[in-house]
N, C-alpha and C positions, 0 to 999 in steps of 0.2 A: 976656419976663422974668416977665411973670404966667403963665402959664399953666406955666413952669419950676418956680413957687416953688408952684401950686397941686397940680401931680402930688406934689413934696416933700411938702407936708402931707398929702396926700391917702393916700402910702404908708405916710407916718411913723404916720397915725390905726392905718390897716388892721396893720401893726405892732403897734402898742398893742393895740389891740382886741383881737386873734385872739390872742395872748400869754394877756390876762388871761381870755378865752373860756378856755381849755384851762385855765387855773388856776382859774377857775371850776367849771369840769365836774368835774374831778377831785376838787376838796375837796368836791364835792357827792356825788357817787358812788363816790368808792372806798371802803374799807375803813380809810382813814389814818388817822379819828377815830372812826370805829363799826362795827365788823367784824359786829355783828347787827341793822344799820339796815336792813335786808329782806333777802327769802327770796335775791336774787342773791348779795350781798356773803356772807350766811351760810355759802351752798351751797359760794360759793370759797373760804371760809374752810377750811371741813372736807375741800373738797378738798385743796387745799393740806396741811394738816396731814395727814391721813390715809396721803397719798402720800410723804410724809416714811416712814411707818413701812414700807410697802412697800418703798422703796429700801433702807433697812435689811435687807429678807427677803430681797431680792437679790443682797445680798453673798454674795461666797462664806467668808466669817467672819464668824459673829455671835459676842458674848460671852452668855455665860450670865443670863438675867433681864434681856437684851435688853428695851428699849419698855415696860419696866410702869407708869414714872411718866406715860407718854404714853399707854399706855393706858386709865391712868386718868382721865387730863384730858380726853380724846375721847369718853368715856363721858358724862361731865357734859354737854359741848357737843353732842353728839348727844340726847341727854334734854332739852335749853337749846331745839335747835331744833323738835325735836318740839313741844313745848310750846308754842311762841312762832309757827309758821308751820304746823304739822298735818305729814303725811304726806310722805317725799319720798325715793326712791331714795340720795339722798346718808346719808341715814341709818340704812338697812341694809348701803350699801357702809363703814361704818364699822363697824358687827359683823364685818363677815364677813373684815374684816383684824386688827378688833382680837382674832379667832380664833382669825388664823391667828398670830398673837404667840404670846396664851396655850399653843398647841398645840406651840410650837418650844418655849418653855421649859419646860412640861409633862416634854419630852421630855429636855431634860436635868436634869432631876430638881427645878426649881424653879418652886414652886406658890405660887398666891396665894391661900386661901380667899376673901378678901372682896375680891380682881377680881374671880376665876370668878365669884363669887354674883353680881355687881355685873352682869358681863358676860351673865351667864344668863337675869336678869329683865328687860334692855331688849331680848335679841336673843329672846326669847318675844312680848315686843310687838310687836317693830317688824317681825319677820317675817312676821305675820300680817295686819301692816296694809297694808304698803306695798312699793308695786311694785319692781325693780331695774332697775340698770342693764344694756348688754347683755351683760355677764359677770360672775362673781363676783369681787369685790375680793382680792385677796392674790398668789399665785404661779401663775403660768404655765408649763408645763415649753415649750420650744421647739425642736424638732429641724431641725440644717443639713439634712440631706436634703428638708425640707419647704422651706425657702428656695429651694435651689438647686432644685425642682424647678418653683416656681412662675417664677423668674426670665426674663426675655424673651430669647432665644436672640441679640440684640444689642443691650446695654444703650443704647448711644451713640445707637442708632439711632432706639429708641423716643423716646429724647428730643429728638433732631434733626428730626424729622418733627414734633415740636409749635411749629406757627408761630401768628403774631396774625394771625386771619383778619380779613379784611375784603371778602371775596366770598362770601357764601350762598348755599345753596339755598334755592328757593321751600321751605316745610314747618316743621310742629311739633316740640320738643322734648319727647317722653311728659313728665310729670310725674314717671312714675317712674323715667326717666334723671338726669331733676335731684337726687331724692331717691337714689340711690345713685351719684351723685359728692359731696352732702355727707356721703352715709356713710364714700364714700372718705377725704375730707377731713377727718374727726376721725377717721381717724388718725393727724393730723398731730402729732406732739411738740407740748407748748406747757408753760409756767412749770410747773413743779412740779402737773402735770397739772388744773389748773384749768380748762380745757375755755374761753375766755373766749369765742369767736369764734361769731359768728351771720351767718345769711345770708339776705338778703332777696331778694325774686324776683318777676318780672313777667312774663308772657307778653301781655298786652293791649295792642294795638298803641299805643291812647289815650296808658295809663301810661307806655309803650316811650319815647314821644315826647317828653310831659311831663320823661320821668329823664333824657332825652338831651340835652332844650335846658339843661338846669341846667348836666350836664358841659360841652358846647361842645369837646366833642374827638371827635365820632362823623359829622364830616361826611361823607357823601356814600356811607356804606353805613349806618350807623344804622338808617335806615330799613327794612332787608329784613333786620333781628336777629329770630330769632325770642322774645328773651328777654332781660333786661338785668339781673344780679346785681349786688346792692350785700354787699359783706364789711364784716361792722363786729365791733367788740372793745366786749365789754363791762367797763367801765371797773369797776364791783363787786369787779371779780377779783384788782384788784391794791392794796398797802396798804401802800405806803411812797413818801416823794418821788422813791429810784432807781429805784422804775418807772414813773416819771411815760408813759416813752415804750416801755414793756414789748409795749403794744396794738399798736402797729406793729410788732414786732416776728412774735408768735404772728397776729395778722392777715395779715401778709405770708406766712408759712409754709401758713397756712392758705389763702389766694388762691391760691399756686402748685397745692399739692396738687387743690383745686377744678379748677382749670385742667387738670392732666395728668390727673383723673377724668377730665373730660368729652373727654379727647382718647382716653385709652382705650374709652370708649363711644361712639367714633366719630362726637364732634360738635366743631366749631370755636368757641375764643373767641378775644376781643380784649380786651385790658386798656385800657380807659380809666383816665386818672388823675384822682384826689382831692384835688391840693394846694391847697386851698379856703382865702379866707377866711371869719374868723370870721360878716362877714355875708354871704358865699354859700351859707356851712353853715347859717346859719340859715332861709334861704329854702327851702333844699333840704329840708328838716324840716318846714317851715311846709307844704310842699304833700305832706308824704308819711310815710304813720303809721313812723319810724324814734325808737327811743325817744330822749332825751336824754342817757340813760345808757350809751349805746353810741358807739364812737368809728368816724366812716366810715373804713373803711380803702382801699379801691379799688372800683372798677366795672370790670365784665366784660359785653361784650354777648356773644351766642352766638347760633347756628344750626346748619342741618345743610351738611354739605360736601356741595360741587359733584364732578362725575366731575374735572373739572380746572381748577384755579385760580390764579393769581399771588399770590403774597405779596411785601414788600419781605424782600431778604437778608439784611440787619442781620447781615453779618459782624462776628466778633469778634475783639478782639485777639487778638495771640500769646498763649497759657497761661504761657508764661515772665515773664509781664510781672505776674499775675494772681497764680502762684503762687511761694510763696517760703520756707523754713525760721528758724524760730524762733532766736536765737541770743543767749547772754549778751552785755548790753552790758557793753563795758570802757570804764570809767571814766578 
């Protein structure tokens, strides 16, 4: 009977705790009460907004003097950030949309003297100062034939063929295969292109060991990973209580994309999972530089594939059961 009533308290605490843990973090980091409380929160802020006005260019009907009130406001906040945190790609990718605005409605015959001027004198600074992103902010043309030609000759297949390894080969992961599966992996969609998701990364057998015993789900091949990735969501990025749980959300999307990277560059992961409490996430932290302001979203160990190996089948259900069409309820 004791020992019944003390697992009760014992879960009831972990409950409590790990609740007000993630209400803690959040009011501390996100955007919900200070959208210019440091350079992250700022950066997703102007993401966000920024990307607001690009969706607009996308349409295929704008109306005429489309974005100029937003253009305006972007201007200030862009000049806001400059001033408050120095130099920062986010704030050239803000010229270069709020441009490409001016430049549509130029075209249909509506000008703003004192945008333009407005627009002219920050994107004179801020281009000379500061580095970009890896493409220009505004519109992209995209042709099908380039789609379909990149495409994998069996889409089902490529996917089928990405299992959770847990058989390695002996050998290294280059660095620079890791670094061009996270380049894979942002390009993953995420909130109103706020970019939130980081990846942390080990190849040191020590640290391999250390991030493994935390997890407690990597028994009995752990040990012969050549590398163990932690996916985490930076809490900064989001600024209202309905995205309290946004991070799992663009982390998740971002974990998978990571995952099928590294399966197109012809190495194997395995998803460990992160359903932690509040004080296991604390410990986890305590022993490994992960800011506080980031939310763990999963762990992946990885290596290189064996010539032939087992995996478990993890058949899935029927698709009929999975998929299903949308339909008015009657009342």
């Amino acid at each position: 009977m004791m020992n019944r009533l003390k697992n009760i308290l014992v879960a009831a605490w972990d409950f409590a705790d790990s609740y007000l843990y993630d209400i803690r973090r959040y009011w501390r980091h996100s955007q919900a009460f200070a959208r210019f409380r440091s350079r992250k929160t700022a950066r997703a802020y102007l993401l966000m907004s920024v990307h607001a006005l690009e969706k607009g260019l996308a349409l295929q009907e704008r109306k005429p003097g489309f974005g100029k009130a937003k253009c305006r406001e972007l201007l200030g906040e862009a000049l806001r950030f400059q001033q408050q945190f120095g130099p920062d790609p986010v704030c050239r990718y803000t010229v270069e949309v709020v441009g490409c605005v001016l430049e549509f409605n130029a075209a249909t015959g509506d000008t703003d003297a004192d945008l333009v001027a407005r627009f002219q004198s920050l994107k004179n600074e801020i281009t000379q100062s500061q580095t970009s992103f890896d493409a220009p902010g505004g519109l992209r043309q995209v042709c099908k034939r380039e789609i379909a030609a990149s495409l994998p000759p069996d889409a089902f297949q490529f996917f089928a063929t990405r299992h959770s390894v847990r058989q390695f080969a002996a050998g290294k992961i280059p660095e620079a295969s890791i670094r061009e599966a996270v380049r894979i992996a942002q390009r993953s969609p995420s909130v109103c292109n706020r970019q939130s998701c980081r990846l942390h990364y080990t190849t040191d057998p020590d640290i391999i060991a250390k991030t493994l015993a935390h997890q407690k789900g990597a028994g009995g091949f752990g040990e012969n990973a050549a590398a163990v990735f932690v996916v985490t969501s930076e809490l900064g990025a989001f600024n209202r209580a309905g995205e309290r749980n946004q991070a799992y959300v663009d982390g998740g999307i971002f974990a998978q994309t990571f995952a099928l990277g590294m399966h197109a560059l012809g190495f194997g992961t395995c998803y460990l999972n992160w359903s932690k409490t509040a004080r296991e996430d604390r410990q986890f932290r305590r022993g490994l530089n992960i800011p506080d302001s980031e939310m763990i979203i999963t762990l992946l160990a990885g290596g290189c594939l064996r010539e032939e190996f087992v995996v478990a089948a993890s058949p899935r259900i029927p698709t009929d059961e999975v998929l299903s069409q949308l339909r008015r309820r009657h009342s």
